[in-house]
C-alpha positions as a Markdown table, in Angstrom:
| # | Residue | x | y | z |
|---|---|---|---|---|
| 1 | Unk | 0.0 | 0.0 | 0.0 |
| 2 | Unk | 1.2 | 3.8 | -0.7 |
| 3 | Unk | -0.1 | 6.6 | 0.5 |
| 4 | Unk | 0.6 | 10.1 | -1.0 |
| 5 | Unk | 0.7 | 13.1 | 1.7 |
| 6 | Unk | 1.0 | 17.1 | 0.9 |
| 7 | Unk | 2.6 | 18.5 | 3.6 |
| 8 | Unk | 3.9 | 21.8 | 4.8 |
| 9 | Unk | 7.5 | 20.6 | 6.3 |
| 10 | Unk | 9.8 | 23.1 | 5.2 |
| 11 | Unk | 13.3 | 22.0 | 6.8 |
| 12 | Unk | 15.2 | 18.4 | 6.6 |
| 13 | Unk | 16.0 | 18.7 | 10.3 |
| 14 | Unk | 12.0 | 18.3 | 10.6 |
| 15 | Unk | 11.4 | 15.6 | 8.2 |
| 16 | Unk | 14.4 | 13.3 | 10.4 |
| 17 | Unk | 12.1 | 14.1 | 13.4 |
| 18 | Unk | 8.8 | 13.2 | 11.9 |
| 19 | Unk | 10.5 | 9.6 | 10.2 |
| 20 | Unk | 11.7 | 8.7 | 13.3 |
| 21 | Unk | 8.5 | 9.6 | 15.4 |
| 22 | Unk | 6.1 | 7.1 | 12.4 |
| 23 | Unk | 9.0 | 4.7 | 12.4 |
| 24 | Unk | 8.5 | 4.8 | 16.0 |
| 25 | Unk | 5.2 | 4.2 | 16.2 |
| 26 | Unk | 4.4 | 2.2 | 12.9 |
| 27 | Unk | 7.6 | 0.4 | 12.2 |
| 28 | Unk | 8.1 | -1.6 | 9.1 |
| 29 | Unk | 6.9 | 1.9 | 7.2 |
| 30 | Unk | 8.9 | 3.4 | 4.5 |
| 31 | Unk | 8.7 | 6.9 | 4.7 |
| 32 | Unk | 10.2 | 10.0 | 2.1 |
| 33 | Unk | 9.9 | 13.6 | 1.4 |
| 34 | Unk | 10.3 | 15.5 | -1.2 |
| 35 | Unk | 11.0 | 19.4 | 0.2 |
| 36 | Unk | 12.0 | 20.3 | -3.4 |
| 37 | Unk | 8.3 | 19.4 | -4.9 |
| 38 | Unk | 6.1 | 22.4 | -4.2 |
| 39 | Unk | 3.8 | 20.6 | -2.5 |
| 40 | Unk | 6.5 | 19.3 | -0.3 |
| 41 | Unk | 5.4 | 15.4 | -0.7 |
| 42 | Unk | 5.8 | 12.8 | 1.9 |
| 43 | Unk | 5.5 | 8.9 | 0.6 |
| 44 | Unk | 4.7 | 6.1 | 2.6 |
| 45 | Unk | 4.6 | 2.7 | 2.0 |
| 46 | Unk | 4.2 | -0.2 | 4.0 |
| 47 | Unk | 1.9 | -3.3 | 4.0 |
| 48 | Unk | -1.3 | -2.0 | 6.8 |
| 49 | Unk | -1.4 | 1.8 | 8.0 |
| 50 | Unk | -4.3 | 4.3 | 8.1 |
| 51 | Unk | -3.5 | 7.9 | 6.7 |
| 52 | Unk | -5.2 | 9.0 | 10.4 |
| 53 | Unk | -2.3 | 7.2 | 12.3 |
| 54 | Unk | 0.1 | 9.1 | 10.1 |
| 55 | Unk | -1.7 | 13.0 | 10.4 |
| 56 | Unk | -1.6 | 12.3 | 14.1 |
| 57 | Unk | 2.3 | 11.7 | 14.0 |
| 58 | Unk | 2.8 | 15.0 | 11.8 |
| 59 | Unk | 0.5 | 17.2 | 14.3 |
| 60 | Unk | 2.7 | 16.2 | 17.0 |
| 61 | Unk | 5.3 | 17.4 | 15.6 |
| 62 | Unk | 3.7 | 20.6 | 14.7 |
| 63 | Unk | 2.8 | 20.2 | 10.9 |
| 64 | Unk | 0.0 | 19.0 | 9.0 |
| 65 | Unk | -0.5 | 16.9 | 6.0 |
| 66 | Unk | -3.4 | 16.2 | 3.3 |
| 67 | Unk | -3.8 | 12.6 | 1.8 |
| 68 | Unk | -3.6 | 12.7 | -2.2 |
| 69 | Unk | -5.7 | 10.1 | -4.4 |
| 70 | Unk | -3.3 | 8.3 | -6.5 |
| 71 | Unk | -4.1 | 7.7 | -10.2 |
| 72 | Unk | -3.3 | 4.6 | -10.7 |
| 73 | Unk | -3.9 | 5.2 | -14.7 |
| 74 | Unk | -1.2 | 7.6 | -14.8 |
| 75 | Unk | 1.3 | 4.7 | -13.5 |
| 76 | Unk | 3.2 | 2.9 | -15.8 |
């Protein structure tokens, strides 16, 4: 499963502490950002996770994030 996230981290120093805090509490996640995307996109995959668990992990840390649908027709 992949989950598409817009977010509004600005700094890498955040996105280490937001990793480590869903790693934390949802290991077995693989979790990226792209800062240079305007829409500053965070990617997570993994096998069973609800885009709630993750928006919780990202208001702790003081940020927010908006789940994107995923075409699947543009893949491939």
């Amino acid at each position: 499963m992949v989950k598409v996230f817009k977010t509004d981290v600005l700094y890498a120093e955040k996105v280490k502490a937001i990793i480590t805090d869903i790693m934390g509490n949802l290991p077995g996640l693989k979790v990226t950002f792209d800062l240079e995307d305007e829409d500053k996109i965070m990617r997570i995959e993994g096998d069973f996770f609800k885009a709630e668990d993750i928006l919780f992990c990202l208001k702790k840390q003081g940020h927010s994030c908006i789940e994107l649908p995923i075409d699947l027709n543009l893949i491939g």
